[in-house]
KOLZA-95970 format. One record per residue (C-alpha): chain; x, y, z. Coordinates in pm, whole numbers, plus 32768, in hexadecimal, padded with zeros to 4 digits. Layout:
// residues N
  chain    c1    c2    c3
      A     X     Y     Z
...
This chain:
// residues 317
  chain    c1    c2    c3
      A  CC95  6D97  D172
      A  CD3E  6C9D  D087
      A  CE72  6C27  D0A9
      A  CF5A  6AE9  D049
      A  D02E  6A3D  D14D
      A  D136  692A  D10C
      A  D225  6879  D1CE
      A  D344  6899  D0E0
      A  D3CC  69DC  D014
      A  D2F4  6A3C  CEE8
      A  D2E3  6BB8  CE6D
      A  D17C  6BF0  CE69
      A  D130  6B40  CFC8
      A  D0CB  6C4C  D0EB
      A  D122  6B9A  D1DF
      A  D226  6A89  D1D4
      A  D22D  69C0  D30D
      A  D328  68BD  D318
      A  D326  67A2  D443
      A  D4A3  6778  D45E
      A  D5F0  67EA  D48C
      A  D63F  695D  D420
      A  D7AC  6902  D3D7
      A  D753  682D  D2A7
      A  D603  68E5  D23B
      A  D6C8  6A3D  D21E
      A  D770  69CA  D104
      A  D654  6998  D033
      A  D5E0  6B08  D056
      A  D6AE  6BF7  CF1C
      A  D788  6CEA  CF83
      A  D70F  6E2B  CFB8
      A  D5C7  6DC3  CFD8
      A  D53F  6E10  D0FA
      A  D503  6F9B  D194
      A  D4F4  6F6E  D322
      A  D597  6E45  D3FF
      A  D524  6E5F  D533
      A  D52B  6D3F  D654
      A  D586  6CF8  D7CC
      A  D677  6BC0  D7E7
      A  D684  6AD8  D8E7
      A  D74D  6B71  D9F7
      A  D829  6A26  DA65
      A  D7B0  6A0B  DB84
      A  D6C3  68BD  DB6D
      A  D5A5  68E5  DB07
      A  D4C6  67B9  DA70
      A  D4FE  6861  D93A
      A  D674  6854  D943
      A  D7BF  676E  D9CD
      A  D8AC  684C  DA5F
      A  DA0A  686F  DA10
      A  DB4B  68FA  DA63
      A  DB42  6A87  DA09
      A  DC32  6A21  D8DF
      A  DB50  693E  D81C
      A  DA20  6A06  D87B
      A  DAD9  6B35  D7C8
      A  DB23  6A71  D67A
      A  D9C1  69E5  D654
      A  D982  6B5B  D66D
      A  DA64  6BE3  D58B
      A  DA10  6AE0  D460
      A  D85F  6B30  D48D
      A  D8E4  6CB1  D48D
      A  D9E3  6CA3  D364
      A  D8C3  6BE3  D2A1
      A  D7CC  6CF4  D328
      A  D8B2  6E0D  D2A4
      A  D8E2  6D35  D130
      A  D742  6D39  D104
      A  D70F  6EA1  D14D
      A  D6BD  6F7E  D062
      A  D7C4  70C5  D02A
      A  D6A0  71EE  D0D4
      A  D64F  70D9  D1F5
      A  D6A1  7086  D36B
      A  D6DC  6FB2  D471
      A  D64F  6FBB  D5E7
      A  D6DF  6E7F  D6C3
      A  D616  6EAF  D7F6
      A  D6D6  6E34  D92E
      A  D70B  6DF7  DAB2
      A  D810  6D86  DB6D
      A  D8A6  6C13  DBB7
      A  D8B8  6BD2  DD41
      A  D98F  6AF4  DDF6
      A  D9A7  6AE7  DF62
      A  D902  6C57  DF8A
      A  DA27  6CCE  DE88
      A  D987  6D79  DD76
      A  DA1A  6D7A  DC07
      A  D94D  6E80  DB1D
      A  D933  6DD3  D9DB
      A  D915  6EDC  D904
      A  DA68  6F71  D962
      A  DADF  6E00  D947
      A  DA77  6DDC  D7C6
      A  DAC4  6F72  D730
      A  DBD8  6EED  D6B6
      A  DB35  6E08  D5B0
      A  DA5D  6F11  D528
      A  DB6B  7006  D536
      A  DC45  6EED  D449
      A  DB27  6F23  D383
      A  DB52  7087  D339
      A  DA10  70BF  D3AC
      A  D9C7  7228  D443
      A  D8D6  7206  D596
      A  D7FD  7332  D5B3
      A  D760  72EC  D6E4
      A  D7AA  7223  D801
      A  D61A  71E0  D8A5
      A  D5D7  71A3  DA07
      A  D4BB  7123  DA47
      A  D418  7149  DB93
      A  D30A  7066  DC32
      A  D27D  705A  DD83
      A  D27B  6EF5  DDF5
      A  D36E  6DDD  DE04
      A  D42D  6CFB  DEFD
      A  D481  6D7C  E024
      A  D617  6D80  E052
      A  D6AF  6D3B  E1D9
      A  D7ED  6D72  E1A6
      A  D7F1  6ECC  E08C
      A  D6F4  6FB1  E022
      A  D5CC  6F0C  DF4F
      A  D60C  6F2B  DDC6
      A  D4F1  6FC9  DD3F
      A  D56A  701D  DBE1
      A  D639  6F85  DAA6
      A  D67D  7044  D98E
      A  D666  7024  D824
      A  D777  7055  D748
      A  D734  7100  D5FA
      A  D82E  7118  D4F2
      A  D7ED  7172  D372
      A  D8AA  70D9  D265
      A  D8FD  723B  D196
      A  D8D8  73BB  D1E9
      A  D781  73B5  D11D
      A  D676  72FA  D1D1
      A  D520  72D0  D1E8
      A  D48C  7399  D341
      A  D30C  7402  D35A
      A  D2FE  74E8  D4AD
      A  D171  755A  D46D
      A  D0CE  73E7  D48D
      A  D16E  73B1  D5B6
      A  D17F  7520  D691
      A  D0DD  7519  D7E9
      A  CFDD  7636  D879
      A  D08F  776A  D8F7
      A  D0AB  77A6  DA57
      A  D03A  78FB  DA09
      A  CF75  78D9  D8D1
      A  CEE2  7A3C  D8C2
      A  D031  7B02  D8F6
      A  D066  7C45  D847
      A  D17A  7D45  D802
      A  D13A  7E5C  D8F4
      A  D210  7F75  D846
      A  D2CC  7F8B  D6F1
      A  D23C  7F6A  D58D
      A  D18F  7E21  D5BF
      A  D0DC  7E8E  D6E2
      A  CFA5  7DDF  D735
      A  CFF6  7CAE  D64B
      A  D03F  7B73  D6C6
      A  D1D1  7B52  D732
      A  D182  79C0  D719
      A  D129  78D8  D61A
      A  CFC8  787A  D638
      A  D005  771B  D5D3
      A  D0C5  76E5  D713
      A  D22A  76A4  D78A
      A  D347  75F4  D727
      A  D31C  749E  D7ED
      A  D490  74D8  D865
      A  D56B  73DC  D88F
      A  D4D2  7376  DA00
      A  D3B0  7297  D9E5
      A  D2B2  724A  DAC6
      A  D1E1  7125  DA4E
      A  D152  7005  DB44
      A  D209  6E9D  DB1E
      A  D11A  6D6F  DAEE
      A  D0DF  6D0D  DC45
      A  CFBA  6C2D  DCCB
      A  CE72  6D36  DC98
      A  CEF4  6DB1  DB53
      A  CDF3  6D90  DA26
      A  CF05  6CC7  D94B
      A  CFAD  6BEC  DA31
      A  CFD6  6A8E  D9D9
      A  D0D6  6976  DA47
      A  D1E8  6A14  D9E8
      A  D29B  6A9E  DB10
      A  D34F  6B9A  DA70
      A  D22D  6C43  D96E
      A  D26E  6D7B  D89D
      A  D158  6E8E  D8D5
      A  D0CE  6EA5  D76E
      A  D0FB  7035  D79B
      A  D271  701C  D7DA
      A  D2A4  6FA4  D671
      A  D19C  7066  D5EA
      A  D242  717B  D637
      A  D379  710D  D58B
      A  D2B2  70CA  D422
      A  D1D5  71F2  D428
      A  D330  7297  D44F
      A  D41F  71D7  D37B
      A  D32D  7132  D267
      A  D26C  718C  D15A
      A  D115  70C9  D0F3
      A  D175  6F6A  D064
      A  D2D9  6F6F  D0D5
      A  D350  6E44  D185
      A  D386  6E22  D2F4
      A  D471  6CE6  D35A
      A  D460  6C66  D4A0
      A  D55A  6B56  D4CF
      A  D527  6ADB  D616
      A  D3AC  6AF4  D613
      A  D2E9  6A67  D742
      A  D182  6A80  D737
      A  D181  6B68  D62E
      A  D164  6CC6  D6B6
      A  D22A  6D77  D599
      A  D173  6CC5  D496
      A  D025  6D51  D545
      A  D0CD  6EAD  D516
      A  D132  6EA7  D3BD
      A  CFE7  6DF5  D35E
      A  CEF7  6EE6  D408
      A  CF9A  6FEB  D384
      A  CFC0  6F99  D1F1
      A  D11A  6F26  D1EF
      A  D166  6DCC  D19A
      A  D234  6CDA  D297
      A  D35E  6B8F  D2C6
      A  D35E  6AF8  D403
      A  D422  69C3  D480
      A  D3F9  68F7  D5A6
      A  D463  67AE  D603
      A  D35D  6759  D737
      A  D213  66C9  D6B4
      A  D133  670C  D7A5
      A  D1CB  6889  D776
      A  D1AA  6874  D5ED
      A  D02D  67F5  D5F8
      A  CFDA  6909  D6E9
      A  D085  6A36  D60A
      A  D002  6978  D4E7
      A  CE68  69BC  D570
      A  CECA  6B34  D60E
      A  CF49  6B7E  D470
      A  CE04  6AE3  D3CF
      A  CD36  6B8D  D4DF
      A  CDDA  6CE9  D4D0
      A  CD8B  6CB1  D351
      A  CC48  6C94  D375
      A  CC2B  6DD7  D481
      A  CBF4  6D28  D5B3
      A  CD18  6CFB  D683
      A  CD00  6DC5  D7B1
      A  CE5B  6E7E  D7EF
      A  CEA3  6F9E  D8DE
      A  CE58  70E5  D806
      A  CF7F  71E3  D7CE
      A  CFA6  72F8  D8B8
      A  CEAF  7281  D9C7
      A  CF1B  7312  DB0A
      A  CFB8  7238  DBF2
      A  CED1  7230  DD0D
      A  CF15  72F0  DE42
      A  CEA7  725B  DF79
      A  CEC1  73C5  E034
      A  CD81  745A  DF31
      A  CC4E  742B  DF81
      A  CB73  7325  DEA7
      A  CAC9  7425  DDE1
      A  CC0C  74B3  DD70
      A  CCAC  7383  DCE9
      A  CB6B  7327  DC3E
      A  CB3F  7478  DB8C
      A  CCC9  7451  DB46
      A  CCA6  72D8  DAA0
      A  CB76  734C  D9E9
      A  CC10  7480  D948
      A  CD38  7379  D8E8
      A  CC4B  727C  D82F
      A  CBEF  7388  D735
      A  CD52  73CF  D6A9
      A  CDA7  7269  D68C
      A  CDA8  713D  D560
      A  CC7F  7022  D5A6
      A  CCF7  6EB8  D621
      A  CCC0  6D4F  D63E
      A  CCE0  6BDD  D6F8
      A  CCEE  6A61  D63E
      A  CD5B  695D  D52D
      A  CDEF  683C  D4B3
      A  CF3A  6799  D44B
      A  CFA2  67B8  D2E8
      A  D0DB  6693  D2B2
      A  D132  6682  D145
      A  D032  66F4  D087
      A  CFDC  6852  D029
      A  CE65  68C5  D0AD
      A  CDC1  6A0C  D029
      A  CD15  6A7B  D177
      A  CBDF  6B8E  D135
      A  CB0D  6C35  D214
């Protein structure tokens, strides 16, 4: 596959990746521009990524990338702000209840609020272990874009059937699966995971591909304001849609910046949709004929590339 990346706004690019500050580069992209913004902030809570700051300053740097967010989306299209909680002393503060209020200034209408569930994480002494965050998503209007097919999950009882009435004998489920829900269970990018780089806090490319199967449309951009290594640009790349990304660490920018050209090319390997999580209480055999049934439903991946700068580079494969 084809595609143009550039490191500063141009209408044809498919990927613009820009190595800097998304409060200034957010200007540059038109109003109503872009269909899905989707990111996870930094949480202010020190990170190498991020100074922290009094809760009052961290909540105005928030509100000005959101009300910019809200000015370049497009009328039909939405916003998911995937977030955790800021910590001090054991005392938790969940962000997403913290920063409502900003989208809610916004007029925007939130449709779902996400938890999403993982299995491993630090180990708390003092209160129960977080093992969730959530992701907020809010549309800008009453008519929105929202694809449930590409992104339903296997029935627990695929083969059901009405037992009486006038559909009796046909199937009483879809047979394109469920409705994901609004509880999901997707590993975090720990240690052994295929992606995992040196970002600490890595997005699972299937998290956000589930959002733009969802709440895209082929060639529809996907902005990503507080980048990292890439992960929703690997999502909206792999799967036809076309990507802005910001991110002010280098060493983060060059590594999203080879993930994009090699997920172009098909060769980045991610973790596929809908694989099971594995369950250490089946036997072997199980969880192999489980991950093997998975590989067949699921989009082809990748792994490598280079750093762009300034220029615009055609990448083909």
């Amino acid at each position: 596959m084809m595609i143009k990346i550039t490191n500063e706004y141009e209408k044809d690019s498919d990927a613009i990746i820009h190595y800097g500050s998304c409060y200034d580069f957010v200007k540059k992209i038109p109003s109503k521009s872009v269909k899905l913004v989707v990111t996870s902030p930094p949480y202010n809570i020190g990170k190498e990524y991020e100074k922290k700051v009094d809760l009052n300053n961290y909540y105005k740097s928030q509100e000005k990338i959101i009300d910019d967010s809200v000015r370049i989306l497009t009328d039909d299209g939405s916003i998911c702000w995937q977030i955790g909680n800021y910590v001090e002393n054991s005392e938790i503060i969940p962000l997403d209840i913290l920063l409502f209020p900003i989208f809610q200034k916004n007029q925007l209408k939130l449709r779902n609020r996400i938890i999403w569930h993982f299995g491993h994480g630090l180990h708390a002494s003092k209160r129960f272990s977080g093992r969730y965050e959530t992701i907020l998503w809010f549309t800008k209007s009453d008519h929105y874009t929202f694809n449930l097919d590409p992104v339903r999950v296997p029935q627990k009882y695929p083969n059901k059937k009405h037992f009486k009435g006038p559909n009796k004998g046909k199937l009483s489920c879809n047979p394109l699966g469920k409705n994901p829900s609004d509880v999901w269970e997707i590993p975090n990018v720990k240690n052994n995971h295929i992606e995992k780089t040196v970002h600490p806090c890595q997005f699972p490319v299937e998290l956000i591909e589930r959002l733009v199967l969802s709440m895209t449309n082929p060639k529809d951009f996907v902005f990503d304001p507080f980048m990292g290594v890439g992960s929703t640009a690997v999502a909206a790349i792999k799967n036809n849609r076309r990507t802005i990304g910001c991110e002010i660490m280098e060493e983060y920018y060059e590594i999203a910046m080879n993930r994009i050209t090699l997920s172009s090319k098909g060769t980045l390997k991610t973790r596929p949709m809908h694989k099971p999580v594995y369950n250490p209480n089946k036997d072997n055999t199980e969880n192999k004929i489980e991950n093997n049934k998975s590989q067949s439903v699921l989009f082809k991946d990748t792994v490598n590339g280079v750093r762009n700068g300034n220029q615009t580079k055609i990448f083909s494969s």
